[in-house]
N, C-alpha and C positions, 0 to 999 in steps of 0.2 A: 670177113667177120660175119658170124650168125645173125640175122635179125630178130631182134626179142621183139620189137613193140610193130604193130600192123600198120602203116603213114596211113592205110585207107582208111580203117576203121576209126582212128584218130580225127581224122579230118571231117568225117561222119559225125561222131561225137559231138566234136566242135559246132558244128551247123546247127542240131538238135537240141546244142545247150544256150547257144547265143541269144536266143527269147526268155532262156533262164536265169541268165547272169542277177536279174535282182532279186529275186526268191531266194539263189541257191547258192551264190558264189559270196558269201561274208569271209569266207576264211581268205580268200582272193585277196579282198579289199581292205581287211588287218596286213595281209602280207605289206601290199602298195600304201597305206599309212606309215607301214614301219620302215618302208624305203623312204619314202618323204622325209618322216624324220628324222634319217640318217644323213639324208640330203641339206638338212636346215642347217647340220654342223659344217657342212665341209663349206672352206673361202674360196671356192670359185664359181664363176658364172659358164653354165654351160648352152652354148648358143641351139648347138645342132643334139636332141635328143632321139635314141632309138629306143621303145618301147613293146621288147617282145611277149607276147602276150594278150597286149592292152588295157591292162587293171591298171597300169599304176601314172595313163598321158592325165584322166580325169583328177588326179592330188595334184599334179603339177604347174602351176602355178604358166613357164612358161609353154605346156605342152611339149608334145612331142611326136614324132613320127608314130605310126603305129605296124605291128608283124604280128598277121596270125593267120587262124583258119577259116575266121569267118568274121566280121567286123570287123575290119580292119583298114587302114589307107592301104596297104601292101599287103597282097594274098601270099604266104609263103610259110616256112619252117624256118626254124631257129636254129638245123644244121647246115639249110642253104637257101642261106643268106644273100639275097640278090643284089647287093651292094659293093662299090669301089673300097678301095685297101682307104683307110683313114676317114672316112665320111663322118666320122660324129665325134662329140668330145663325151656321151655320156647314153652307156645302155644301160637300162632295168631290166628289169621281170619280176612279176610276181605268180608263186603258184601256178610255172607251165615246163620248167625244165627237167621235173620228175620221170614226164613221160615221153621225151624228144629220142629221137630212134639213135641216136649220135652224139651223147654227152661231150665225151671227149671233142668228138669234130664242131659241136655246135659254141665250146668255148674258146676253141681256135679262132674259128671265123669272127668271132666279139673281140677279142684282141685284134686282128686284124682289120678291123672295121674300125676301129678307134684310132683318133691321132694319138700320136707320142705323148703321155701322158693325158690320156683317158681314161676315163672310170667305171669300170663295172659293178653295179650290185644287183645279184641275182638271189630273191630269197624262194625256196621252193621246201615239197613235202618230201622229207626222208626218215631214214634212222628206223625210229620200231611206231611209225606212225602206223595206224589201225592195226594194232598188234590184236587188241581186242577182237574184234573182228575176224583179222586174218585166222587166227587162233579159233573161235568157234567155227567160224564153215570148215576149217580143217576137220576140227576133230567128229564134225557132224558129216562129213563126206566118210572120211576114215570109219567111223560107226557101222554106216547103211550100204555102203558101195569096197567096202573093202580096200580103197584106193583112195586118193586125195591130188586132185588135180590144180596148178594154180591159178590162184580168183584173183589175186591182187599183184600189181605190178612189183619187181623186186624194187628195194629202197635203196638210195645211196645213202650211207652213212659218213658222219664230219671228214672224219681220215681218207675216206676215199675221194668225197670231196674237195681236200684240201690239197690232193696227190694231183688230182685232174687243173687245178686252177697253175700248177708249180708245170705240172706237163705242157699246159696252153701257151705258157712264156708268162704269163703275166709279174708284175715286180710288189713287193710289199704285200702279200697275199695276204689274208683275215678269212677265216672260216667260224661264224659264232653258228652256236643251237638254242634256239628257244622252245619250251613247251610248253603248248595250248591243249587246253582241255575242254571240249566238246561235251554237251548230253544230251540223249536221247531220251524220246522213249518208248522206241521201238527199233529194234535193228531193221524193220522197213524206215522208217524216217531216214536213218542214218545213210542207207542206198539210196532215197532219195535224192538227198543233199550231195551224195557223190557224184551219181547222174547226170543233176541235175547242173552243177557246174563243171561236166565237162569228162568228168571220169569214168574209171569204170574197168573194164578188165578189155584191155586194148592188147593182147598177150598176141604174137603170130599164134603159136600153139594154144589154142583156149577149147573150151568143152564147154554144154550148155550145163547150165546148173539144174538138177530135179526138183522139182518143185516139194518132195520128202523131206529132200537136205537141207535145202534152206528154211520151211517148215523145222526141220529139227535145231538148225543152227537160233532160229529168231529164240525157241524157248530156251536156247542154251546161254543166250544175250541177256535174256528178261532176267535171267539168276545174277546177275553182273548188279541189279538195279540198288541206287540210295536207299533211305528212309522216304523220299519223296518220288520214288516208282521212277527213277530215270539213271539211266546207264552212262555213267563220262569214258568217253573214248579220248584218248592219246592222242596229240600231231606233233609232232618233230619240227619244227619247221629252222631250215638248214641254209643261213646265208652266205654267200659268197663276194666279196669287194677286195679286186686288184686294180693295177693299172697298168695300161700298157708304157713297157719301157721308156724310158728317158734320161738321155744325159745330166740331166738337174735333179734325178732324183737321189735320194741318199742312199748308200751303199755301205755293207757291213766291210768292216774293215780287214784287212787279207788276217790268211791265220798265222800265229807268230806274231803280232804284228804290235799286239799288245805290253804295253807300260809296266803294270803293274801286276807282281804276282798273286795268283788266284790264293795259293797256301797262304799267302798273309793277310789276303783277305780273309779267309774263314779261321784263321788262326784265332784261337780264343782272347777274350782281353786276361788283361793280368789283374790277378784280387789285391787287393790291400784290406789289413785286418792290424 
């Protein structure tokens, strides 16, 4: 399989943002709230936590292991995972699985890293997140350079997400989307904020940006702005919560299998007049 995303430059990133995480990483720390409080609903106690990322061991009450690139208890990737078959009853992430060189292989290894009836929730950025954005360096590269090379990492969208959690094994799969809206007011602030928590255009194949284009892109953003001079950008943010297999868990019933006919269900009632 081709490599899209570069581990080196990734892991570079990583190191360079890890003094940033409290300027720049808010959208991080909404993700790992909204794991928390996903987490307040479910009745069980999870003793043994893995935390890929690390945004979301600081909400959790009884902590948790931590997996990243830099801050971390354990220096590693989220597609190899240095850990025994069943070691935890319970993984997160927030805001890191957008950009793992191995989606598919990195939600294998979380299944397999979970005991029998262990829980995954992974929320991260996908769908048409910085369309804004993607969309103006496009069309300002396309303008000056005749060509348009790509700035931003590809996105996984629900469907594909929800196809990847069903290939991993996981049982009782859930794919939700929520949309957050960001503003700016400036398409430099907004590369900031990406930067600065961690992102960035980590592409194998990537090209420097001219300093004309993004010049031309930033005034093509300013047009994008409110009545109060600031521009909302779009985040997708695309969660994932399975569990690994178990014999106690509940099972759709074989086909055929079924009581009652569906025609008589949808069969209309009878009027009286």
């Amino acid at each position: 399989m081709m490599a899209v995303f570069d581990r080196r430059a990734r892991a570079r990133r990583a190191r360079r943002a890890a003094a940033g995480r409290a300027a720049h990483g808010f959208l991080q720390r909404a993700l790992a709230e909204g794991i928390a409080d996903r987490l307040a609903g479910v009745r069980r106690d999870f003793a043994r936590v893995l935390d890929l990322g690390g945004w979301v061991a600081p909400v959790l009450a009884g902590g948790a292991t931590t997996l990243g690139l830099a801050r971390a208890q354990v220096i590693g990737e989220e597609d190899r995972l240095p850990f025994a078959d069943a070691s935890f009853d319970l993984i997160v992430s927030a805001g890191t699985l957008q950009d793992v060189a191995d989606l598919p292989g990195a939600l294998l290894l979380a299944r397999r890293v979970l005991v029998p009836d262990g829980l995954l929730i992974a929320s991260f950025f996908g769908g048409a997140s910085l369309s804004e954005l993607r969309a103006d360096l496009l069309a300002a590269e396309s303008a000056l350079t005749g060509r348009a090379a790509a700035r931003v990492s590809p996105m996984v969208d629900a469907a594909e997400a929800g196809a990847l959690l069903n290939r991993a094994g996981f049982a009782l799969p859930v794919v939700d989307v929520d949309r957050l809206t960001v503003r700016y007011d400036s398409l430099f602030s907004g590369l900031a904020d990406l930067h600065g928590a961690g992102g960035g255009n980590i592409l194998v194949e990537r090209m420097p940006l001219r300093r004309d284009v993004l010049a031309d892109a930033a005034a093509r953003f300013a047009t994008r702005a409110g009545p109060d001079g600031r521009i909302a950008v779009g985040i997708d943010v695309i969660t994932l919560t399975g569990w690994a297999p178990a014999p106690s868990q509940p099972r759709p019933l074989p086909r055929g299998s079924g009581q009652v006919s569906l025609a008589a269900v949808l069969k209309p009632p009878k009027s009286y007049s």
